[in-house]
PDB file as gemmi writes it, atoms N, CA and C in Angstrom:
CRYST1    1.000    1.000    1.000  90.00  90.00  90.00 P 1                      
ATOM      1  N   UNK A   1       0.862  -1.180   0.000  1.00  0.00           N  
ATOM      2  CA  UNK A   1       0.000   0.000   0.000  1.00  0.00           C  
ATOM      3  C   UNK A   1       0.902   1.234   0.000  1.00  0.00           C  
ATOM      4  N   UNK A   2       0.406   2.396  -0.789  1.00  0.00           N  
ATOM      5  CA  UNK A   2       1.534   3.376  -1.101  1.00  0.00           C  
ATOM      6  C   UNK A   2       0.840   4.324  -0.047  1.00  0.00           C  
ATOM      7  N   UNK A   3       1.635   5.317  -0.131  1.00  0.00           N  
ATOM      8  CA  UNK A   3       1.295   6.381   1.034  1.00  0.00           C  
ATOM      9  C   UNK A   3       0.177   7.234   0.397  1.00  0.00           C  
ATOM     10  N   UNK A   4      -0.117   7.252  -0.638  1.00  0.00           N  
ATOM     11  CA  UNK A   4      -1.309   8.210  -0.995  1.00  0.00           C  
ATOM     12  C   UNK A   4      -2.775   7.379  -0.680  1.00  0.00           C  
ATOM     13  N   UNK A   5      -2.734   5.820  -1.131  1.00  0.00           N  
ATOM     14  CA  UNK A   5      -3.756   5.108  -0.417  1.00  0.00           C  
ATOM     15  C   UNK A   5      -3.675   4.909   0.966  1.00  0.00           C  
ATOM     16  N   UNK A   6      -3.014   4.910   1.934  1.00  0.00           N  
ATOM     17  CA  UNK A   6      -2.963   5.033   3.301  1.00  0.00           C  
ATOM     18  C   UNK A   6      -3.972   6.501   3.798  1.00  0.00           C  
ATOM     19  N   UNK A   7      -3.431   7.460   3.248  1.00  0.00           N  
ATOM     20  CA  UNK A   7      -3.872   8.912   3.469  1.00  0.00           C  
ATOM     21  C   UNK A   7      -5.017   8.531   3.002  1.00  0.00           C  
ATOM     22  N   UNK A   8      -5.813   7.973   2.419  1.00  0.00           N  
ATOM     23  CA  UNK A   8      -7.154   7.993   1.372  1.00  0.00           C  
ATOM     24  C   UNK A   8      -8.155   7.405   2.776  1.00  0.00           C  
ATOM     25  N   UNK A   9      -7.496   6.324   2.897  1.00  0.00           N  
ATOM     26  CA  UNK A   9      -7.601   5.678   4.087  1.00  0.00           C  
ATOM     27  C   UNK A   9      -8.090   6.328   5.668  1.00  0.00           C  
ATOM     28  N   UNK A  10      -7.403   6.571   5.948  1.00  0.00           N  
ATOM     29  CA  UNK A  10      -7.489   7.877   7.182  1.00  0.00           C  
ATOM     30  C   UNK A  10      -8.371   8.409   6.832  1.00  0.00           C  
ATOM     31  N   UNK A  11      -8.980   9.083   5.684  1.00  0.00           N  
ATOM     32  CA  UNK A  11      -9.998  10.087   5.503  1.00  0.00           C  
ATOM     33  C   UNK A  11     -10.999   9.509   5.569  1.00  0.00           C  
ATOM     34  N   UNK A  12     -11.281   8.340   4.769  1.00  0.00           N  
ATOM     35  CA  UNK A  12     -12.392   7.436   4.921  1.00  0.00           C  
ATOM     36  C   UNK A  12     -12.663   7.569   6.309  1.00  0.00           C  
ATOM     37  N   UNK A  13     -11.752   7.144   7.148  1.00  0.00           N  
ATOM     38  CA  UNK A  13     -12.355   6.165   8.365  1.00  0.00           C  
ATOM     39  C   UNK A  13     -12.606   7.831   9.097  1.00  0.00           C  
ATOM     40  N   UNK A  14     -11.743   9.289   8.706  1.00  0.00           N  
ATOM     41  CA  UNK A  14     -12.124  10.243   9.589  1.00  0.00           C  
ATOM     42  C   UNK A  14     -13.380  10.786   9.205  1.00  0.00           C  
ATOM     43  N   UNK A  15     -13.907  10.553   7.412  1.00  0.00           N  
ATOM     44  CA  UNK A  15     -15.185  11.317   6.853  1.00  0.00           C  
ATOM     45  C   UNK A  15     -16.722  10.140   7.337  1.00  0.00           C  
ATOM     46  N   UNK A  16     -15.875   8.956   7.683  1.00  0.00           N  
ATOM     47  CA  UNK A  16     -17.331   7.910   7.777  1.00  0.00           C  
ATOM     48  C   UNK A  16     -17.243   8.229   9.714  1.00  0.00           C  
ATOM     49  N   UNK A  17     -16.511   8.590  10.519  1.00  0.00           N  
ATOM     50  CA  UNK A  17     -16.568   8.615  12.048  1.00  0.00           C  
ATOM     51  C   UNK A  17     -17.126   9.838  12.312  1.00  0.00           C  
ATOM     52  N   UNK A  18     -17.326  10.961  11.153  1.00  0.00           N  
ATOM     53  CA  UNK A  18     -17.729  12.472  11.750  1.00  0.00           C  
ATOM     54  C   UNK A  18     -19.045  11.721  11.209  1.00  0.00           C  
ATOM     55  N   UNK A  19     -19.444  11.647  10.050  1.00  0.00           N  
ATOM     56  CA  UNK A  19     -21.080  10.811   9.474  1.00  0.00           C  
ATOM     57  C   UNK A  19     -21.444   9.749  10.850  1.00  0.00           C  
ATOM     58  N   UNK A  20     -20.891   9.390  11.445  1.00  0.00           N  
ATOM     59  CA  UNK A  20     -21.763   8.412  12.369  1.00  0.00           C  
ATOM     60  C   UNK A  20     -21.877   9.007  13.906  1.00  0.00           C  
ATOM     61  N   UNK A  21     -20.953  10.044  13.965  1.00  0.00           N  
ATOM     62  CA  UNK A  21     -21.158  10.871  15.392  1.00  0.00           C  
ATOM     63  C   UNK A  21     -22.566  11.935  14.683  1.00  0.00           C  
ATOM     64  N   UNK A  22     -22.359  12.250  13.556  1.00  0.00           N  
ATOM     65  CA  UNK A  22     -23.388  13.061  12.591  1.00  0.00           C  
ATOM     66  C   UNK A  22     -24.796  12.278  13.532  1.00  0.00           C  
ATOM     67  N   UNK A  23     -24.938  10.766  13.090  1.00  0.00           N  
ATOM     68  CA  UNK A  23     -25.910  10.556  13.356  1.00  0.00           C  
ATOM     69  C   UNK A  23     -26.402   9.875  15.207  1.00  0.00           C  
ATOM     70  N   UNK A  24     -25.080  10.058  15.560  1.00  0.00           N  
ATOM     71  CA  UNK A  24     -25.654   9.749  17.105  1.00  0.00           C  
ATOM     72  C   UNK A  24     -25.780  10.800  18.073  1.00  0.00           C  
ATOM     73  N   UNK A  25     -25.315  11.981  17.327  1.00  0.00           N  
ATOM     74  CA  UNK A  25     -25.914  13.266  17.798  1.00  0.00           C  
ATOM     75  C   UNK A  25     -27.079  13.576  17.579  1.00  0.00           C  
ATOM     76  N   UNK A  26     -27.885  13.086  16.218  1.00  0.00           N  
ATOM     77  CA  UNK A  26     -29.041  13.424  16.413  1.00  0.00           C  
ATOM     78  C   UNK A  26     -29.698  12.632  16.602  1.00  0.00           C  
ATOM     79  N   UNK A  27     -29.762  11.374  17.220  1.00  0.00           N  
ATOM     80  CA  UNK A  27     -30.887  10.268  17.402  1.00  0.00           C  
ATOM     81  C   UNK A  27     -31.682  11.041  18.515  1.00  0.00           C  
ATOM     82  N   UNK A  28     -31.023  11.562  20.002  1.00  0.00           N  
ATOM     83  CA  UNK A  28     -31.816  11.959  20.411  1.00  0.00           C  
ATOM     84  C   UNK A  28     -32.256  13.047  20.480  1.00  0.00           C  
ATOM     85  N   UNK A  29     -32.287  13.872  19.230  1.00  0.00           N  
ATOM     86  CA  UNK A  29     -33.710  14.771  18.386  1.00  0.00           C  
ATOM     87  C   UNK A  29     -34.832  14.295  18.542  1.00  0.00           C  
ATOM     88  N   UNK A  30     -34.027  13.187  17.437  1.00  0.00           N  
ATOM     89  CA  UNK A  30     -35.438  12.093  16.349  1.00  0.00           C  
ATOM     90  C   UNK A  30     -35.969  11.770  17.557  1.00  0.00           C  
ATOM     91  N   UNK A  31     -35.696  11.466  18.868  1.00  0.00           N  
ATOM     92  CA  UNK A  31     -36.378  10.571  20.221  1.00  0.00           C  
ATOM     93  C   UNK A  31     -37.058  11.872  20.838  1.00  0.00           C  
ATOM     94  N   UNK A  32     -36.847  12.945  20.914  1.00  0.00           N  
ATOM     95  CA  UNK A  32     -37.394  13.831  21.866  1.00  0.00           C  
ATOM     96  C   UNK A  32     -36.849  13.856  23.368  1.00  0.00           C  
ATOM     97  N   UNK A  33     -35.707  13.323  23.063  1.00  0.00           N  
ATOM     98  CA  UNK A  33     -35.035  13.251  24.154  1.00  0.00           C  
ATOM     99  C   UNK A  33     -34.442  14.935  24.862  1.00  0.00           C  
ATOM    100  N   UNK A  34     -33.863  15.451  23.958  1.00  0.00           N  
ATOM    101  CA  UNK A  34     -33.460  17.145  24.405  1.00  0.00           C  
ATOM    102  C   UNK A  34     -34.629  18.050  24.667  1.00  0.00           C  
ATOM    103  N   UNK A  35     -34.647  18.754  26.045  1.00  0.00           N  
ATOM    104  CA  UNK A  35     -35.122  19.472  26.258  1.00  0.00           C  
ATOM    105  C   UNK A  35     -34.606  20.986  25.495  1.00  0.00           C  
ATOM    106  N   UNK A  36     -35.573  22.024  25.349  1.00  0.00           N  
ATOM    107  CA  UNK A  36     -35.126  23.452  24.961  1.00  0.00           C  
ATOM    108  C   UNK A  36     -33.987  23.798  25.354  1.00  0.00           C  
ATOM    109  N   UNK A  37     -33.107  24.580  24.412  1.00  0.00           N  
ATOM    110  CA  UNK A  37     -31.693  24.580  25.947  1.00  0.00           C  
ATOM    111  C   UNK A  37     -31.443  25.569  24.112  1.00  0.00           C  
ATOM    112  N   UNK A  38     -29.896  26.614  24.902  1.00  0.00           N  
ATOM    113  CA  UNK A  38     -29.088  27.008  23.700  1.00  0.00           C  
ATOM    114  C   UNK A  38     -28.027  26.540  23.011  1.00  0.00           C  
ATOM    115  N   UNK A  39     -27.634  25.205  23.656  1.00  0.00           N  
ATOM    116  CA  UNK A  39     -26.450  24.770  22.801  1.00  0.00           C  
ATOM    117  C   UNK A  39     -26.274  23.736  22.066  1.00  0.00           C  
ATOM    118  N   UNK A  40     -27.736  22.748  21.647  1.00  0.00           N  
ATOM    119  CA  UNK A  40     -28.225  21.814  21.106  1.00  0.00           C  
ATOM    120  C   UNK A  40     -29.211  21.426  20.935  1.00  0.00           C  
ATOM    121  N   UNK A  41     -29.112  21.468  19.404  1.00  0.00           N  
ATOM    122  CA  UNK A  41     -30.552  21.301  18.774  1.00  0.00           C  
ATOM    123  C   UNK A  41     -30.952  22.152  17.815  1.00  0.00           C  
ATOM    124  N   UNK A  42     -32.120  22.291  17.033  1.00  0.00           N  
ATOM    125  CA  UNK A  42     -32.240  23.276  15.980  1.00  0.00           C  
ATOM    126  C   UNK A  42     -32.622  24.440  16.890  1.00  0.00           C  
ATOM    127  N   UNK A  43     -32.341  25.459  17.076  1.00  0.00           N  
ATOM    128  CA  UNK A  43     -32.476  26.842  17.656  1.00  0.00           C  
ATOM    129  C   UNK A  43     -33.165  27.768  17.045  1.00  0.00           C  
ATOM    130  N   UNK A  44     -33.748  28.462  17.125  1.00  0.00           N  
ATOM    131  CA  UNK A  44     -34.124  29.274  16.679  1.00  0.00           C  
ATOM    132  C   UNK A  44     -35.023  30.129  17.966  1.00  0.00           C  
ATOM    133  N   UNK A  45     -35.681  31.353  17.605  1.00  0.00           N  
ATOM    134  CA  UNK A  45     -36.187  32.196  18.780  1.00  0.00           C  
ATOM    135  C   UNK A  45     -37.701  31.470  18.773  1.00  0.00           C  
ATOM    136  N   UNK A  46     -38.345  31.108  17.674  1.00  0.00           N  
ATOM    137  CA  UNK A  46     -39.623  30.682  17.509  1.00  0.00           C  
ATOM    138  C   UNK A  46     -39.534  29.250  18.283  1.00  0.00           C  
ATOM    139  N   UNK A  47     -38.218  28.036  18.049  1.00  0.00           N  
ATOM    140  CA  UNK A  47     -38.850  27.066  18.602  1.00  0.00           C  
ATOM    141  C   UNK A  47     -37.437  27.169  20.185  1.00  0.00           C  
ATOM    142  N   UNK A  48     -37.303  28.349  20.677  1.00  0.00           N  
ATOM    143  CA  UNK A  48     -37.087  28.066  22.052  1.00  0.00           C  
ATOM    144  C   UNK A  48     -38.164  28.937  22.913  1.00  0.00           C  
ATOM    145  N   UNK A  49     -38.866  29.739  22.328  1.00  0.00           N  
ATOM    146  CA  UNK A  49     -40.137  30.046  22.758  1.00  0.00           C  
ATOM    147  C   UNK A  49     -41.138  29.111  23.319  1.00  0.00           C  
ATOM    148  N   UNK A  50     -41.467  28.185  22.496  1.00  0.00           N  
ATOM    149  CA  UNK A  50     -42.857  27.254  22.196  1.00  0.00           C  
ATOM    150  C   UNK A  50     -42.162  25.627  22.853  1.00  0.00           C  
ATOM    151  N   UNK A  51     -42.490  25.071  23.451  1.00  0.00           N  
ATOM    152  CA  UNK A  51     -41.323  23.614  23.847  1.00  0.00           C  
ATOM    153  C   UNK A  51     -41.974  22.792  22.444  1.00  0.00           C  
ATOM    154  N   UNK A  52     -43.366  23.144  22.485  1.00  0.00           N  
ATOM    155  CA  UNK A  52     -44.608  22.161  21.705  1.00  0.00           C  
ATOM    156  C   UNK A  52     -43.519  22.185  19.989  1.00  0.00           C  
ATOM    157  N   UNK A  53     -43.255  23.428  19.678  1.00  0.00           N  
ATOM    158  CA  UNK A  53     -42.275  23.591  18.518  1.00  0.00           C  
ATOM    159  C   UNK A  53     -41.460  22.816  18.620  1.00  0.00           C  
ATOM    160  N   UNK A  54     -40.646  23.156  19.729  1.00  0.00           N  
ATOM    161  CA  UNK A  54     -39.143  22.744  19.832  1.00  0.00           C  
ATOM    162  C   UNK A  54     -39.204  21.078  19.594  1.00  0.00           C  
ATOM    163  N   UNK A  55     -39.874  20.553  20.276  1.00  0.00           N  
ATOM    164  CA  UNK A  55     -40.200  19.259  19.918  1.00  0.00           C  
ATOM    165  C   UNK A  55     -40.318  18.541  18.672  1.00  0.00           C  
ATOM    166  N   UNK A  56     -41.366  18.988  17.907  1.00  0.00           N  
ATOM    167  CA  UNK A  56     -41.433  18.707  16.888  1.00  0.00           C  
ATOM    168  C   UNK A  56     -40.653  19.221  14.961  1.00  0.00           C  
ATOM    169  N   UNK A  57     -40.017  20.060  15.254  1.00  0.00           N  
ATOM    170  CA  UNK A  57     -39.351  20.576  14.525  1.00  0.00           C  
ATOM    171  C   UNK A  57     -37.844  19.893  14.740  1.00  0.00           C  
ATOM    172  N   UNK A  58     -37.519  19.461  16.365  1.00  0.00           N  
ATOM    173  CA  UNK A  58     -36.294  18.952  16.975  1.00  0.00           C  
ATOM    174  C   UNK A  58     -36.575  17.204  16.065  1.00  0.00           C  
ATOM    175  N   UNK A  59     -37.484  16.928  16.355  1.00  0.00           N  
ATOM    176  CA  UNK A  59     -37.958  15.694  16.005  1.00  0.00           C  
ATOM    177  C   UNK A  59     -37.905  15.654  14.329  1.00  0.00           C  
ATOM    178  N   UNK A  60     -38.387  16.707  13.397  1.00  0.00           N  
ATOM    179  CA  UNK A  60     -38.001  16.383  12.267  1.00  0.00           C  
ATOM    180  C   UNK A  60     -37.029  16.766  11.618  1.00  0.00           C  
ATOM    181  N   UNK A  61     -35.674  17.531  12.400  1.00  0.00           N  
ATOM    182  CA  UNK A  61     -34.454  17.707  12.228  1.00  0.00           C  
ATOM    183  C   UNK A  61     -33.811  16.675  12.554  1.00  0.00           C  
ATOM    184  N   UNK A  62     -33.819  15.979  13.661  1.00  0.00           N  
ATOM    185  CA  UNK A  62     -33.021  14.842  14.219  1.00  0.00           C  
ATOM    186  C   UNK A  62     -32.807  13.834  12.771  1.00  0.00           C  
ATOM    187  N   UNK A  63     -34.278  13.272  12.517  1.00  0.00           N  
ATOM    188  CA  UNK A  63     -34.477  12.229  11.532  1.00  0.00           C  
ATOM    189  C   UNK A  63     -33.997  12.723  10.330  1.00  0.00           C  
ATOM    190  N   UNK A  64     -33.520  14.437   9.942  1.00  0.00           N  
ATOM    191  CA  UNK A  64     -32.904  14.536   8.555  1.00  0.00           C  
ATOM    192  C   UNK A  64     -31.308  13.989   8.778  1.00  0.00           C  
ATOM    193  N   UNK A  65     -31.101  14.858   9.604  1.00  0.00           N  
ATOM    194  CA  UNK A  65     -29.992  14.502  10.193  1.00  0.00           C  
ATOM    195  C   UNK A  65     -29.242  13.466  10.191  1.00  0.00           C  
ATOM    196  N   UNK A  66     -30.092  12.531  10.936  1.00  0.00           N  
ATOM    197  CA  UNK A  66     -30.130  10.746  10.526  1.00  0.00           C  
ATOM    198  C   UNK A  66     -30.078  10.358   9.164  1.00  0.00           C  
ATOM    199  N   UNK A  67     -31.094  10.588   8.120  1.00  0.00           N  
ATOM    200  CA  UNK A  67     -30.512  10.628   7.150  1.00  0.00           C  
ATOM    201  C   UNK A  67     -29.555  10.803   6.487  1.00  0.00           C  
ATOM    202  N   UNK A  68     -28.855  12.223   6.674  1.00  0.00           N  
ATOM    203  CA  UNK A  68     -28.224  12.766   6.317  1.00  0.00           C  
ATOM    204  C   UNK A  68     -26.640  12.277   6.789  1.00  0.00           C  
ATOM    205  N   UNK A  69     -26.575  11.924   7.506  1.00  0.00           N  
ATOM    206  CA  UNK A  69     -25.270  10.879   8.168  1.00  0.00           C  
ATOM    207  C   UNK A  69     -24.606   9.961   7.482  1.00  0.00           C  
ATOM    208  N   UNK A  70     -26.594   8.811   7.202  1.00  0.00           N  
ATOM    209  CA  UNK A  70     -26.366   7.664   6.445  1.00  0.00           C  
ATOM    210  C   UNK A  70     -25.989   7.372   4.999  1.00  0.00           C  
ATOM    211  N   UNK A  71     -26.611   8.834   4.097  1.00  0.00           N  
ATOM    212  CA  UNK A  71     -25.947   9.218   3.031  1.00  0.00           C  
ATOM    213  C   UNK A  71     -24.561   9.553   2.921  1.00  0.00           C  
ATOM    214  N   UNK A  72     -24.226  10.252   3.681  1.00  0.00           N  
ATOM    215  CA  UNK A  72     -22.776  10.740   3.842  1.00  0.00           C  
ATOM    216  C   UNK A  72     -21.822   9.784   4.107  1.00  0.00           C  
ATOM    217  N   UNK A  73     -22.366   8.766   4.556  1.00  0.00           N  
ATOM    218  CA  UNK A  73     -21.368   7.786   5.461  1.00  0.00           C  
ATOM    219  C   UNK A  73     -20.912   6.718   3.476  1.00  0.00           C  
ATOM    220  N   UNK A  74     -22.580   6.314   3.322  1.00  0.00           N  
ATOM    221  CA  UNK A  74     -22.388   5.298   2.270  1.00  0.00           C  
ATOM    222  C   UNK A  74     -22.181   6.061   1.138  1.00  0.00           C  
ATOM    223  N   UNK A  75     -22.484   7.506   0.815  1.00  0.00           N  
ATOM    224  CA  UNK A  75     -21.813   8.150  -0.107  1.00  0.00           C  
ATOM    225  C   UNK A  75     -20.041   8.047   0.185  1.00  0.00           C  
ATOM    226  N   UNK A  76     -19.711   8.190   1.152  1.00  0.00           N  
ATOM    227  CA  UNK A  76     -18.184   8.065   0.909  1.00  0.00           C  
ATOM    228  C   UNK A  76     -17.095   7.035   0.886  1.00  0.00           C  
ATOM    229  N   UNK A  77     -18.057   5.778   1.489  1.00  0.00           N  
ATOM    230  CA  UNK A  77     -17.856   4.371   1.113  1.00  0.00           C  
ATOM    231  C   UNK A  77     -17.741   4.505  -0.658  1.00  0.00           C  
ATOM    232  N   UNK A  78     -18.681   4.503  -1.137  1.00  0.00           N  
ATOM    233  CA  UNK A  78     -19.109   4.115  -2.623  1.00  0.00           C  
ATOM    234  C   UNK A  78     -17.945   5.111  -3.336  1.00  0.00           C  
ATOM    235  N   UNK A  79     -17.574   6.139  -2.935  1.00  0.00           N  
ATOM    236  CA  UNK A  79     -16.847   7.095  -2.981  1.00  0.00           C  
ATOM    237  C   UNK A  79     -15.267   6.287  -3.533  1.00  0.00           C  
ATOM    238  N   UNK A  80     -14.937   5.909  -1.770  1.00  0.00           N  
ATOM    239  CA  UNK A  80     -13.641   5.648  -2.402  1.00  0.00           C  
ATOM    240  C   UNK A  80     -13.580   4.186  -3.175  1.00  0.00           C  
ATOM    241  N   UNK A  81     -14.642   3.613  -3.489  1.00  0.00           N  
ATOM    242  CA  UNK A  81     -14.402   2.633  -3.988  1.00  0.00           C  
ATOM    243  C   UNK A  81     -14.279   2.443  -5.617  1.00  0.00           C  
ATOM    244  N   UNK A  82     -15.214   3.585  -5.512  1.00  0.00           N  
ATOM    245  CA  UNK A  82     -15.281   3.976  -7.053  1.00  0.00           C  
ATOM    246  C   UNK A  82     -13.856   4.651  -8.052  1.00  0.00           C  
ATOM    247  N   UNK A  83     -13.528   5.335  -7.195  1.00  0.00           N  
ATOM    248  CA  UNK A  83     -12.099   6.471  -7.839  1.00  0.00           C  
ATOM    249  C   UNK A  83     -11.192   5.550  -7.184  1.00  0.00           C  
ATOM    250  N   UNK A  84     -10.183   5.850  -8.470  1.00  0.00           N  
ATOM    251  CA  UNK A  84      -8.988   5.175  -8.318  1.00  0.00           C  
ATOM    252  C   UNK A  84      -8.366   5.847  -7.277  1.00  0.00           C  
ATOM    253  N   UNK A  85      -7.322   4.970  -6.373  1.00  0.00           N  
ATOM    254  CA  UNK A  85      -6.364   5.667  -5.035  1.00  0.00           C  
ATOM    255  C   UNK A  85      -5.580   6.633  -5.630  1.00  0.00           C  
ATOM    256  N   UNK A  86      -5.380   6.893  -6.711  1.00  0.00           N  
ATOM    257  CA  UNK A  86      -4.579   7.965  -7.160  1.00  0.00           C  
ATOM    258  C   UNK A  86      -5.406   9.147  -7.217  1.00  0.00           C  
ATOM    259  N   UNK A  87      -6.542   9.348  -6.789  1.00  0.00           N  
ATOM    260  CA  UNK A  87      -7.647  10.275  -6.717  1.00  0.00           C  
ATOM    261  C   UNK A  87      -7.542  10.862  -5.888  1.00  0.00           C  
ATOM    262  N   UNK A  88      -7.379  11.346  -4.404  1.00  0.00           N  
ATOM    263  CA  UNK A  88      -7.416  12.180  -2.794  1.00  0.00           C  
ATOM    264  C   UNK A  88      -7.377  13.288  -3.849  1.00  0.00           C  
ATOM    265  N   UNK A  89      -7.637  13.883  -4.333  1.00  0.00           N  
ATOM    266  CA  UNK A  89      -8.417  15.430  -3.937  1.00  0.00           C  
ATOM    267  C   UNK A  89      -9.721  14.826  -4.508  1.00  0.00           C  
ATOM    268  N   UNK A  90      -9.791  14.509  -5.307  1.00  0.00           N  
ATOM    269  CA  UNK A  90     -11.624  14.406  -5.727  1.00  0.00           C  
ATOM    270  C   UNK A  90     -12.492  13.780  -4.692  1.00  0.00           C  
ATOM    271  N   UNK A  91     -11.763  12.381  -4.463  1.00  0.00           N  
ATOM    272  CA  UNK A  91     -12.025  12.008  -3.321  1.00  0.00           C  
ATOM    273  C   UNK A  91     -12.644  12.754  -2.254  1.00  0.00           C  
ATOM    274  N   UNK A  92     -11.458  13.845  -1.820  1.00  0.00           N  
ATOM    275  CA  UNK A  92     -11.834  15.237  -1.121  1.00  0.00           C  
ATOM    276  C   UNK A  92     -13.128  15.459  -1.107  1.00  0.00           C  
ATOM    277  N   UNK A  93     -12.870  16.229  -2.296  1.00  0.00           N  
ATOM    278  CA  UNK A  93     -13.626  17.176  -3.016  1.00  0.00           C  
ATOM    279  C   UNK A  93     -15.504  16.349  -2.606  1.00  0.00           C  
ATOM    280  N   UNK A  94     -15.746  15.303  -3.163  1.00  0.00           N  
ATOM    281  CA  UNK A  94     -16.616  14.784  -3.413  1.00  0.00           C  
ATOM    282  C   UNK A  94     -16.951  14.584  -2.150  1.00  0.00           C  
ATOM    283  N   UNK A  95     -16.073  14.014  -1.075  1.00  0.00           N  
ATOM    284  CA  UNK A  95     -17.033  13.715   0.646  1.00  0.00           C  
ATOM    285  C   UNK A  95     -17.216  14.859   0.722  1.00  0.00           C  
ATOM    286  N   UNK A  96     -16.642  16.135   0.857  1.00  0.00           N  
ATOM    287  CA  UNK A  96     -17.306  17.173   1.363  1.00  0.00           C  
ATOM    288  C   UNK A  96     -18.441  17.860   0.490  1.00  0.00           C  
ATOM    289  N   UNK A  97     -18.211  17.924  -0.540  1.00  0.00           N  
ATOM    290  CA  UNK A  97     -19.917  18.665  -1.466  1.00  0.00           C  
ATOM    291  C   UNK A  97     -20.878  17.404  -0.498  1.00  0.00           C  
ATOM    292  N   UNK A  98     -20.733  16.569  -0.794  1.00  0.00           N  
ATOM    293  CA  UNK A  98     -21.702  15.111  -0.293  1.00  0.00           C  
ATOM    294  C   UNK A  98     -22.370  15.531   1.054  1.00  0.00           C  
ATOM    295  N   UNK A  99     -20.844  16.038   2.045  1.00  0.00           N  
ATOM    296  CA  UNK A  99     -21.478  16.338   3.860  1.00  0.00           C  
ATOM    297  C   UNK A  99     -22.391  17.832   3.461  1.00  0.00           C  
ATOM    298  N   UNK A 100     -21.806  18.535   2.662  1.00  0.00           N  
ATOM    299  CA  UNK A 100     -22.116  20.018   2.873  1.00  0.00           C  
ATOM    300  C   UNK A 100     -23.695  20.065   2.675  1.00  0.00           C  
ATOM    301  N   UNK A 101     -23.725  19.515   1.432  1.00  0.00           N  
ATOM    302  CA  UNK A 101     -25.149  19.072   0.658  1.00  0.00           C  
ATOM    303  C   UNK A 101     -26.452  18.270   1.139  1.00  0.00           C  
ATOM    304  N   UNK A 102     -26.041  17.284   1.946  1.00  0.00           N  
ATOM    305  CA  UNK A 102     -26.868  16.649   3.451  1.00  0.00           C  
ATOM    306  C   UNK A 102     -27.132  17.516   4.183  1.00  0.00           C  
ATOM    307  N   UNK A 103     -26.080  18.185   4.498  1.00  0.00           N  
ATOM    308  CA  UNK A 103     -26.574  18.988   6.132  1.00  0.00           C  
ATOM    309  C   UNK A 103     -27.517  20.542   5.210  1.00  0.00           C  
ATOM    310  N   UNK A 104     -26.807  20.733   4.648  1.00  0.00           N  
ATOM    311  CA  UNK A 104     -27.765  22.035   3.969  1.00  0.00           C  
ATOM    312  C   UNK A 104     -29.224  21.077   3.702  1.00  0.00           C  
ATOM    313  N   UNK A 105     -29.503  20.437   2.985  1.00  0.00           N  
ATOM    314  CA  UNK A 105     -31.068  19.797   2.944  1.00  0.00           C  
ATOM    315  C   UNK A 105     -31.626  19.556   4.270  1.00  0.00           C  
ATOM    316  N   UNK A 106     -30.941  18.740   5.142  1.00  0.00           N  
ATOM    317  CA  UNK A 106     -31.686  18.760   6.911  1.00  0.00           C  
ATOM    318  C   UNK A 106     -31.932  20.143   7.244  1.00  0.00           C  
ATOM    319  N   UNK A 107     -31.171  21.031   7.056  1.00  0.00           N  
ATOM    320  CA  UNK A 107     -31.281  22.518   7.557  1.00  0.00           C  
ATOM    321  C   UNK A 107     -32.318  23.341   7.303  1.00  0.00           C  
ATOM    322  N   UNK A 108     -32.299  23.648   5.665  1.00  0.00           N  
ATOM    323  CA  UNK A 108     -33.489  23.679   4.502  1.00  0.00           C  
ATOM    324  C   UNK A 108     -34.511  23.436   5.205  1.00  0.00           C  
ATOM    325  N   UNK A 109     -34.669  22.355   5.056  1.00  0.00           N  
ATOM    326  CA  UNK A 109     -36.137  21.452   4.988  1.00  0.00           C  
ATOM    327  C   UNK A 109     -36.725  21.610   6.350  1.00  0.00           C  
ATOM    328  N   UNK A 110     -35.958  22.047   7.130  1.00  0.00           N  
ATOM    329  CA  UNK A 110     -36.554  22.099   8.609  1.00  0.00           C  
ATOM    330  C   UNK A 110     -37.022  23.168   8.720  1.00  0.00           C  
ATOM    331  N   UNK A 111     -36.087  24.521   8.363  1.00  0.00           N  
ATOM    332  CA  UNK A 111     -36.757  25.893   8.361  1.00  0.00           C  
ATOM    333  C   UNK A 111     -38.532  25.553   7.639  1.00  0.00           C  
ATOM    334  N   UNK A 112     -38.104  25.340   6.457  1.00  0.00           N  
ATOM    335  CA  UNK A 112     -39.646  25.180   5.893  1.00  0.00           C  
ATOM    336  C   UNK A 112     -40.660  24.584   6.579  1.00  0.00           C  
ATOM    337  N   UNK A 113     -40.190  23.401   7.614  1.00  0.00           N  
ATOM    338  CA  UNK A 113     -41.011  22.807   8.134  1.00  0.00           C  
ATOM    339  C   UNK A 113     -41.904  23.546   9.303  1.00  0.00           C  
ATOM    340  N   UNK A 114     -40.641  24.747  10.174  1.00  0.00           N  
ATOM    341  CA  UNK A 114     -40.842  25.183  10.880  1.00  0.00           C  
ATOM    342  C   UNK A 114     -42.170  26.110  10.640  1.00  0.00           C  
ATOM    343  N   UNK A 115     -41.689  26.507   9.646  1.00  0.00           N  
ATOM    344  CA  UNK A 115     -42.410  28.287   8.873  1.00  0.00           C  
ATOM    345  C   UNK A 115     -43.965  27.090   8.277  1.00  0.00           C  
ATOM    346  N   UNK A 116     -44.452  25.860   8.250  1.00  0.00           N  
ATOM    347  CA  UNK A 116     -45.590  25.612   8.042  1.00  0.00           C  
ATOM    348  C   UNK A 116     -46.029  25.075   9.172  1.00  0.00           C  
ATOM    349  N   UNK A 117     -45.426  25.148  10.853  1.00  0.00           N  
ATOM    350  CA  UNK A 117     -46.055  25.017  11.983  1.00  0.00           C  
ATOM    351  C   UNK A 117     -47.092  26.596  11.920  1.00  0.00           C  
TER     352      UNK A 117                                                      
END                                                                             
């Protein structure tokens, strides 16, 4: 194994370990486990006002989230399997549009969700 697939390596296991803390940070969203608070969770002034919000908006952020992990994780599996090891920047390139692009849709989609409570 040459040193550019080693490095390819490392990234995998560092881009698939942030995707799975991704998603065990938000399981307990998706559960309703977090109470209102300012340093976790979707925030906003509307749902730390309302708990009844916070809940349910927390609840359908968690589960994008979750999603959004599981894509990221098997997007970057499929990732490096696909491009040749002589690839690390696309490689790069491609887990991160992949994370950026997940978390912007959970984000998205929640505001909207919020704004049709």
């Amino acid at each position: 194994m040459d040193k550019v697939e080693s490095v390819k390596n490392i990234l995998l296991l560092g881009y698939v370990g942030a995707s799975l803390l991704l998603i065990a940070l938000a399981i307990p969203l998706a559960m309703d486990k977090i109470k209102p608070n300012f340093w976790y969770g979707f925030r906003t002034p509307r749902t730390l006002k309302d708990p009844d919000i916070w809940y349910k908006v927390n609840n359908f952020f968690g589960k994008r989230m979750i999603i959004a992990g599981a894509l990221t994780a098997f997007s970057e599996v499929a990732l490096y399997f696909l491009l040749p090891p002589s690839s690390m920047g696309l490689f790069v390139l491609g887990a991160v549009v992949i994370l950026l692009g997940t978390l912007t849709w959970a984000v998205i989609s929640s505001f909207v969700y919020l704004s049709q409570l």
